[in-house]
N, C-alpha and C positions, 0 to 999 in steps of 0.2 A: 700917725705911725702905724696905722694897722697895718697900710697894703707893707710895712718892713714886713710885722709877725707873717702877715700871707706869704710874701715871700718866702720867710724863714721859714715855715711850716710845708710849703709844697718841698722845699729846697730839703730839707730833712725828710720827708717820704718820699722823693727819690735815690735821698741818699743810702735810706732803709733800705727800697727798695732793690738796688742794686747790690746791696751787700744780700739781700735775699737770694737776690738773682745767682751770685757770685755763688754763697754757699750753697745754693740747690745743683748750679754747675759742677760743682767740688764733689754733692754728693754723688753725683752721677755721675760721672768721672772715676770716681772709686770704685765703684759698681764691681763686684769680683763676676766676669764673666767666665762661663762656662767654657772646655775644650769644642771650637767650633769645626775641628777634624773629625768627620763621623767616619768610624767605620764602616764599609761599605762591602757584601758578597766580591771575591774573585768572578773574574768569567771570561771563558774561551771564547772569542766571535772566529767567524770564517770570512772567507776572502775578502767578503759584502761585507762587514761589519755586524752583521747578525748572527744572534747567540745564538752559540751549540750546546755548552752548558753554564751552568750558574752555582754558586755557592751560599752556602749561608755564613752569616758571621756566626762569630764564635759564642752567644746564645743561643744559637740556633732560630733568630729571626732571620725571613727573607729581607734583605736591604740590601740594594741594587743603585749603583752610581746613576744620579738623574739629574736634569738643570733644563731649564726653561728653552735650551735650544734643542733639548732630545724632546719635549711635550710636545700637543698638541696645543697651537696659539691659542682655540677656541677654549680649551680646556683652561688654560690660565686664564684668560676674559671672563669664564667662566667663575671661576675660584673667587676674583677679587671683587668681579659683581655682588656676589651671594656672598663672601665673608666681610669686605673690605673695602668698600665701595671707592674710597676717600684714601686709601693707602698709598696712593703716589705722590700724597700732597701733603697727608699729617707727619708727625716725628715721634711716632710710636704710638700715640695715645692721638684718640678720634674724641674732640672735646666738646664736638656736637652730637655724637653718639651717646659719650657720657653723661652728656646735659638730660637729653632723651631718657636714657634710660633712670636717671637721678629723678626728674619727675615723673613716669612712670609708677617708679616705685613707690614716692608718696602720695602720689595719687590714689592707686590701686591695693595699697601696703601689702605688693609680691613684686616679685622680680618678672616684666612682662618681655622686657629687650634684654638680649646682654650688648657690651659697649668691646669686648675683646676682638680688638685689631687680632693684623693673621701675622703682624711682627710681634705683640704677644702671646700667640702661638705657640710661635715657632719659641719664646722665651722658656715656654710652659714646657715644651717637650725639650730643651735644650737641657733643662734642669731634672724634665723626671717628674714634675710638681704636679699634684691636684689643684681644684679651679674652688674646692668649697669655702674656705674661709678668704674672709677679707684679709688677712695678712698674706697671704698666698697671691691675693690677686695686687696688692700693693709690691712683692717684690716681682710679681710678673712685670707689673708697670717701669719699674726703674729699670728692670734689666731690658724691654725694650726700647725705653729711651736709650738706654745704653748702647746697645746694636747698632739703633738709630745714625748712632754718631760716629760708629766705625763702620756699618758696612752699608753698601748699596742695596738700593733695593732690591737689584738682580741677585747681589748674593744670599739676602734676604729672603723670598720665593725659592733659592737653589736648597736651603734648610728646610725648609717646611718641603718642599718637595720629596726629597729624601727619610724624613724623619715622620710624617703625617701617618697615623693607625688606619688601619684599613679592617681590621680582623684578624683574629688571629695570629700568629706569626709572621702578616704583613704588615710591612712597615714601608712608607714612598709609595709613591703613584706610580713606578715604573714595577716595580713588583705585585704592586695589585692588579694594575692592568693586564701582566702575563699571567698572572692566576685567576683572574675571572672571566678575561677576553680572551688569554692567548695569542696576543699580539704585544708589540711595542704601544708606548702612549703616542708616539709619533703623529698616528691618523688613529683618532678615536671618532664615531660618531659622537654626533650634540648628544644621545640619551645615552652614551656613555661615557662620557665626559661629567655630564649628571651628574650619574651616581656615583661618582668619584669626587664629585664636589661633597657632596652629602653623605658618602662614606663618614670623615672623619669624626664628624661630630658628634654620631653611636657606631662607634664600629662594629659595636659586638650586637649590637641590636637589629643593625640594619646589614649582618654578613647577607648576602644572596644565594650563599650555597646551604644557609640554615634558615634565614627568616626572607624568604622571597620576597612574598608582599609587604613587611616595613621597605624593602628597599625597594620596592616597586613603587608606593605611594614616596617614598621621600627624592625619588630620583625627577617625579612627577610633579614636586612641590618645586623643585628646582628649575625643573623646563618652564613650570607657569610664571614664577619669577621672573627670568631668564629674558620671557616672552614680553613681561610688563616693562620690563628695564631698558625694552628694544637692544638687547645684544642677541639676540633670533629673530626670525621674520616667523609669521605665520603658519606658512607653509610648516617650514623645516620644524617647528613646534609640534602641528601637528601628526610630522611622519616620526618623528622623535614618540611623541606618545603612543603610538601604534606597534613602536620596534618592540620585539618579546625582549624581557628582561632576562639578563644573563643569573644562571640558578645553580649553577656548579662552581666548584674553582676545580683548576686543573693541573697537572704537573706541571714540574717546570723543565725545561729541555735539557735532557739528557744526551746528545751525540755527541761522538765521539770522546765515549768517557775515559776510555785505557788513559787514550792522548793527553785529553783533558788531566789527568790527575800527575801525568808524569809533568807535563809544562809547570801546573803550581806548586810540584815540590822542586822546583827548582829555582823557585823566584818566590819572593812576597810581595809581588806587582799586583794591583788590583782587574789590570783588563792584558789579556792575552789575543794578540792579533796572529791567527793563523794562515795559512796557503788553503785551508782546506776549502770545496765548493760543498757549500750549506747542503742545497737541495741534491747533487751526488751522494753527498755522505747519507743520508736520510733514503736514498732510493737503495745504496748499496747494505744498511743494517736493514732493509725492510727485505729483501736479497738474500741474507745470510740470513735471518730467522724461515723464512718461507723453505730455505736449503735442507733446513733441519727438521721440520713437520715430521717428515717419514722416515728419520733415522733412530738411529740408539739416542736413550736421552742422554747417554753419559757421552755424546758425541759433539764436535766442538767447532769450529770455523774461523778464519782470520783472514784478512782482505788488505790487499796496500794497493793504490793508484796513484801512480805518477806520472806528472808532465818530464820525461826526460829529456827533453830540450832545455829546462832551464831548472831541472831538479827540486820541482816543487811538488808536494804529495797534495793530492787532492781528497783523498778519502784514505782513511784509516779505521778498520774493523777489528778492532782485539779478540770480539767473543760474540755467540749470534745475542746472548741478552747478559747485560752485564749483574743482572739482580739474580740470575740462573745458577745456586749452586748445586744442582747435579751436575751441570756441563761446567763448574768451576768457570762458570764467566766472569770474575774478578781475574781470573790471570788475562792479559796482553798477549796474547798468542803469535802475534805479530815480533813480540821482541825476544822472546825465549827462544832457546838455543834449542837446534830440532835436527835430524838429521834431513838432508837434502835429496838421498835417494838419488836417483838417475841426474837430477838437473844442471849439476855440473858437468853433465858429460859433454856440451857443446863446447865449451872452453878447452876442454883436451883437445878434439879437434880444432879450433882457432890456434889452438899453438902448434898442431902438429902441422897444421897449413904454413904459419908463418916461419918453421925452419926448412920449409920447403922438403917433408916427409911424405905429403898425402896430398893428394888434391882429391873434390870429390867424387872424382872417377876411379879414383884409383882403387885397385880389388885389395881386399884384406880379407885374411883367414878369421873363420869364426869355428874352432875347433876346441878341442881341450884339451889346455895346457897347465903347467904348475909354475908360478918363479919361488923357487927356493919352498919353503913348504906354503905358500899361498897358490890354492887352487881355484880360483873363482868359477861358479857357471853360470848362465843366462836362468834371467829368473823361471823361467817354464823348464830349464831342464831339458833344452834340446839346441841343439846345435844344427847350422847354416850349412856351413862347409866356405867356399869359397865368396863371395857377395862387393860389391861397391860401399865406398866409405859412407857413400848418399846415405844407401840401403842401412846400412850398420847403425847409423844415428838416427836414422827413422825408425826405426825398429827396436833402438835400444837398448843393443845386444850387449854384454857387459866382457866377451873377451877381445873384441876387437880395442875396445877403450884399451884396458887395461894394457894389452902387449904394445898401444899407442905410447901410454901412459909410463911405462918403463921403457919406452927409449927416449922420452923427453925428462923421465925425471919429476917426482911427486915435489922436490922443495918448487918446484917451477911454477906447478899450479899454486900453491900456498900464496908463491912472490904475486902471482897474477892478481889471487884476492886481496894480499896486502894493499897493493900500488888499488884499488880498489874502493879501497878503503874498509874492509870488510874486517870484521873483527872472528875469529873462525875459533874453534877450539877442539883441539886435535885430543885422540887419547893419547895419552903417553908422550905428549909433549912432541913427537916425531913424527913425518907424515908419512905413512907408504900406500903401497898401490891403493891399498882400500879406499883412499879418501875421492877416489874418482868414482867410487859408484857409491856414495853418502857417506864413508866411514870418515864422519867429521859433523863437529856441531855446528848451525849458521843459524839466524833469525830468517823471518819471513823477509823483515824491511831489508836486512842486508844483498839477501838473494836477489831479489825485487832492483835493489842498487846496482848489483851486478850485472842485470841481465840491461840496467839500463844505459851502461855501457856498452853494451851488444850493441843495442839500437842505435845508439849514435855511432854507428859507424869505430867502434872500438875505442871511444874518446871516452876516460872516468866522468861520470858525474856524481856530487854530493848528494842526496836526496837531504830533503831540508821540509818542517814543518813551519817554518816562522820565515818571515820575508827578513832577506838579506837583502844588507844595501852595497857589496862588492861581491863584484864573481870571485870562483873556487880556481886556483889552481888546479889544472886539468892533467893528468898521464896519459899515455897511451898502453891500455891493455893488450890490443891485438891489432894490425893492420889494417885501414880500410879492408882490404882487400878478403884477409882470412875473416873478417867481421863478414863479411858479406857473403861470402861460400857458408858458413854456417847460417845467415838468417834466410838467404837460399832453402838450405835445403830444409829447414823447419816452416819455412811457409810454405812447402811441400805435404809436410803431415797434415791426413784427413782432420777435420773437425768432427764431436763428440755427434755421435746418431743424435739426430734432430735438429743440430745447432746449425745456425744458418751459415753459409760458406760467408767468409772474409777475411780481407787480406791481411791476416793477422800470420806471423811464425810465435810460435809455441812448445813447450815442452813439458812433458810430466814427469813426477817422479814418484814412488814408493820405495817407505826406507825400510832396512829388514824388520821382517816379523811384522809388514803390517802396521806399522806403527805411526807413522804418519804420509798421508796422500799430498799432493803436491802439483801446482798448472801454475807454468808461468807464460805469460804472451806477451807480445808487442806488434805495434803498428810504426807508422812513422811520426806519431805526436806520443803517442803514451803508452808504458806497461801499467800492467797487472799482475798482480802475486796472489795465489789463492793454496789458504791449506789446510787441509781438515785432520783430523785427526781426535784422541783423547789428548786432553792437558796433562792427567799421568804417565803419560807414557806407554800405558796399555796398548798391546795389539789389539788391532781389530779387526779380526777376521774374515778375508776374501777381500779386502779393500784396495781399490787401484787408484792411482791419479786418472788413468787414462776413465775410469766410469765413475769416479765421483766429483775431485776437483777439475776436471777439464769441464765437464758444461758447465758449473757456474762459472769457471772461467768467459767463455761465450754469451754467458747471460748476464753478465759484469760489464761486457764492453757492449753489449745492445742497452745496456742503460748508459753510457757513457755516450755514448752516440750513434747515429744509425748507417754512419758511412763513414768505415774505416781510410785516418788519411796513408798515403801511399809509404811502401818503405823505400829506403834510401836504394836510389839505382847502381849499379851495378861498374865503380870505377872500372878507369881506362885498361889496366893491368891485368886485370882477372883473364883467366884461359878459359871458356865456353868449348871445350872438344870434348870428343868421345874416348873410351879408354883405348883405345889402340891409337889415338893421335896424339897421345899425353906424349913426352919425353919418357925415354925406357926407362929411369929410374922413379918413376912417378907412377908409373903402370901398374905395379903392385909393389903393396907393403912387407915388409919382410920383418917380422915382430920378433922378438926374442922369448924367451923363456920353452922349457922343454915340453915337445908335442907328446899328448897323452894317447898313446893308441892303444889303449888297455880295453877291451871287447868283453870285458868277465864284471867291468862295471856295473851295480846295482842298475837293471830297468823296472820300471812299474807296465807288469803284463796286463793289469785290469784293474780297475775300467781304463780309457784310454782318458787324458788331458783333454782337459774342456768339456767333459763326459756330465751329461744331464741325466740322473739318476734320482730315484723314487728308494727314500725311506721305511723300510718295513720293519715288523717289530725283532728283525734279527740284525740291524742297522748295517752298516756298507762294508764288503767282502774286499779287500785290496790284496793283486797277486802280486809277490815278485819274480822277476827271474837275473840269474845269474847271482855276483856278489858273496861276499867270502863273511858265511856268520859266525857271529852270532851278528842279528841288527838290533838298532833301538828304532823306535817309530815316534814321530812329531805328528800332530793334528794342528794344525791352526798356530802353531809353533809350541807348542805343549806338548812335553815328552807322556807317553802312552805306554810306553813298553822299552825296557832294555835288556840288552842280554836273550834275546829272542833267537829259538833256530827254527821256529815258522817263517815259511814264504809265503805266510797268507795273514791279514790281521784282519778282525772283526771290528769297526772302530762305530761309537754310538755317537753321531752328532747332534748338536743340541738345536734342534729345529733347523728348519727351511735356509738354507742361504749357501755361502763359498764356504770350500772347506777344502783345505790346502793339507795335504798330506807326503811326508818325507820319510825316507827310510835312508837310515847310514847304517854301511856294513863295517864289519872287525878294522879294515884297513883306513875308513876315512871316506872313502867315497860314497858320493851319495844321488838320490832320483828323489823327483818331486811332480804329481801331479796337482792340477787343482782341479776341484768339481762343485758341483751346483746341485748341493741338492735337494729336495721335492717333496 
């Protein structure tokens, strides 16, 4: 009867042992696992899917979405060589590792191997836990059996990816690698793949922007492994040991920050897919700082580029440095409400075209007139006389608009920017004549929209940062036709001294008092919007669109490309004649409001306009003549004197530059020279 007890006795420690089995399952099973949601940095990418900028989570660790298909292959071959050799095969725990290192230990009585899989790792860091006591490493063990049995290995590596210490406030291998290589983990060399293996396990010891050589020898220990393991060849080992070790960390990308920070407060998305072209954007902030070298530091810049064919922005510049607060580079200059200066003025004429008032031959008076008590003058203070509509919009001239502009009616233009889509803000809630020469608030991006209607031939487009997956309902603002007589005759105006001819049309603008400069262009693929100014609001003394924002305007589109494509030709409908072959009522304009023929108007007899004059210590003698006193006198738009019955002001300007000087007499009228002085 024994082989029965054998029996009974095997029969009974199987039976043991499955209840062993059973309860060890149970205990693992219960295993309270950690949240395997990590929070991860927000981040803008551009067109290419490469990042413009990056965020930190809400400790202010860098941790950056990353998973075994954004790594480098070599770099995971890498990882599981040197942590884990056996990690595709064991179920959390390496039982030949543990063996090893179990007699090690009482061999040697120290600890010579350790036996931590890299899915106890990732356990270790899931929890937050130290590795020194044996109770720490026993619920390391269960919780990676645990893992084990709910996730893949790929999601497995996706954790420790994400979560592995690097130094410092890096955390994942996709945030270490932009801070010590400054690139993605994508394509890492084998000796930086390395040291990204042998990062984790002294982060702090082996940082390379503070302890070089620990991580120069431990990235070294890693390649000679590497080498013994046959996952490198010789060769590549030895140009690996030869590559200089990386000994800095470096910023993390910063462009397009305005942008950037407006897309994440409007989402709690972790990744933001933009329109924008990476390396444009990055040529055009390198553009806008280099713009400002030799300006006032309280002087400021803002930039928009867009594809207006399909209304995508390609670069967007808020400020020339966004960490700059003399030049208030936290504000978005781009979006803030500014006034427009001249730049609406080609839109009065596009409508005055399409009620068939004006064509651009036709002759308009540029004289001085009043509607009602609105007296506007050209901003130099001199008058034309008679001239072509061409001429008048090339030049500028602010009473031809106007007398345009009151026989089309200001709600007209308003509607034009509505259907636009332009968000505008008027004072006083009511629009009159003024808002055709800036007297009205608009953004950079809107203007930029508008003009990108222009370009297509008078069809609205949406301007759009983020890719849409349905087209925009489209308006029409202006006529092929009156679209084309204006971009006519704006790719007629000279380009800025120096700036190379191209078939770009264009227009500038300054708004009163100096206060913000203004270039807007287009080709037949894309506009640009350029505008400089202060972000307070401050004048800036002597400032034009036409000598500050128009060359960077030109040196905006030479980084954009170096052969502007064609504008839209010239539909069937248009009239191509001279002014005597126009139809009689198209021959000249006949403007409303009453002609000023008053000859006793204030003039500035000395110096004359555009006068280069030399500073001495009795500073600049300004004559007037005619004018009913007493006057006040303006410098740079700064009242100086009121109540005055001298025709002569001594006026002390404040060093070398433009210096815009006005005099208004007792009745309202008034002269303005500007000068340069020396």
């Amino acid at each position: 009867m024994k082989w029965h007890r054998a029996i009974l006795t095997v029969t009974v420690g199987l039976y043991l042992a499955a209840v062993g089995r059973d309860q060890f399952d149970d205990w693992i099973d219960a295993t309270l696992i950690p949240p395997l949601a990590i929070e991860v940095g927000q981040e803008v990418l551009d067109r290419k899917g490469d990042l413009l900028r990056a965020y930190q989570v809400d400790d202010g660790r860098w941790r950056l979405a990353a998973d075994i298909t954004t790594v480098d292959p070599d770099y995971v071959r890498m990882l599981v060589a040197y942590e884990d050799k056996r990690f595709y095969t064991h179920s959390g725990l390496d039982l030949v590792a543990l063996s090893r290192a179990a007699w090690q230990a009482l061999r040697y009585q120290r600890m010579v191997s350790g036996a931590s899989t890299l899915t106890m790792q990732t356990a270790r860091l899931l929890e937050g836990s130290g590795t020194g006591q044996w109770k720490g490493k026993l619920r390391q063990a269960r919780l990676a059996l645990a893992l084990e049995r709910r996730l893949s290995k790929s999601d497995i590596l996706n954790l420790y990816l994400q979560r592995a210490p690097f130094g410092g406030n890096l955390e994942g291998v996709r945030a270490a690698s932009l801070a010590y290589f400054g690139k993605e983990p994508r394509r890492l060399t084998p000796a930086q793949s390395a040291l990204l293996v042998a990062l984790p396990q002294s982060p702090e010891a082996r940082r390379p922007d503070r302890n070089p050589q620990a991580a120069h020898k431990a990235r070294d220990r890693v390649l000679r492994r590497m080498l013994g393991a046959g996952i490198i060849s010789v060769e590549t080992a030895e140009t690996a040991l030869t590559e200089p070790p990386s000994n800095k960390r470096r910023p993390f990308p910063l462009r397009a920050a305005h942008l950037s920070d407006r897309l994440i407060a409007t989402s709690l998305s972790d990744r933001f897919e933009t329109t924008l072209d990476g390396p444009l954007q990055r040529a055009l902030e390198t553009l806008a700082r280099q713009s400002m070298r030799q300006q006032d530091p309280r002087l400021s810049i803002a930039m928009v580029v867009a594809d207006h064919q399909t209304g995508e922005i390609l670069a967007s510049v808020g400020s020339p440095d966004f960490a700059d607060d003399a030049r208030e580079g936290f504000v978005d200059m781009t979006r803030a409400l500014r006034s427009p200066g001249s730049t609406l003025k080609p839109f009065v004429y596009g409508l005055g075209f399409d009620r068939g008032l004006i064509h651009p031959e036709t002759l308009i008076e540029d004289r001085p007139r009043s509607f009602g008590t609105y007296a506007p003058v050209n901003f130099d203070g001199q008058f034309r006389g008679e001239l072509r509509v061409r001429e008048a919009l090339q030049a500028s001239l602010n009473l031809p608009v106007v007398s345009l502009l009151d026989k089309i009616g200001p709600a007209n233009l308003t509607g034009t920017l509505r259907r636009a889509g332009v968000q505008a803000e008027i004072p006083g809630g009511r629009a009159g004549l003024a808002i055709g020469l800036g007297g009205l608030g608009i953004s950079l991006h809107d203007l930029v929209q508008v003009y990108a209607s222009l370009a297509r031939g008078g069809q609205s487009v949406v301007l759009h940062e983020m890719p849409v997956n349905r087209s925009q309902k489209a308006s029409r603002l202006l006529s092929s036709k009156a679209a084309w007589y204006v971009t006519d005759i704006l790719e007629g105006i000279a380009p800025p001294a120096g700036a190379r001819a191209r078939d770009i049309a264009y227009k500038t603008g300054t708004s009163y008092g100096h206060r913000d400069t203004l270039a807007i262009g287009y080709d037949g693929r894309h506009v640009i919007g350029i505008w400089m100014g202060r972000p307070d609001g401050t004048p800036v003394p002597g400032a034009f669109g036409a000598a500050l924002a128009a060359p960077v305007l030109f040196q905006a589109f030479e980084r954009l490309k170096t052969v502007a494509d064609p504008l839209l030709p010239a539909p069937s409908d248009v009239l191509m004649v001279g002014t005597s072959e126009l139809p009689k009522p198209l021959r000249k304009f006949k403007g409303a409001g009453d002609l000023l023929v008053d000859q006793n108007r204030p003039q500035i007899a000395f110096p004359p306009d555009g006068a280069k004059i030399a500073s001495g210590s009795d500073g600049v003698f300004v004559q007037i003549r005619n004018g009913a006193p007493p006057f006040s006198w303006l410098a740079n738009g700064t009242p100086i004197a009121s109540r005055s019955w001298d025709r002569q002001m001594q006026i002390s300007p404040n060093g070398r530059g433009f210096l815009s000087v006005t005099v208004v007499d007792s009745k309202g009228r008034s002269a303005k020279t500007e000068l340069f002085v020396d």
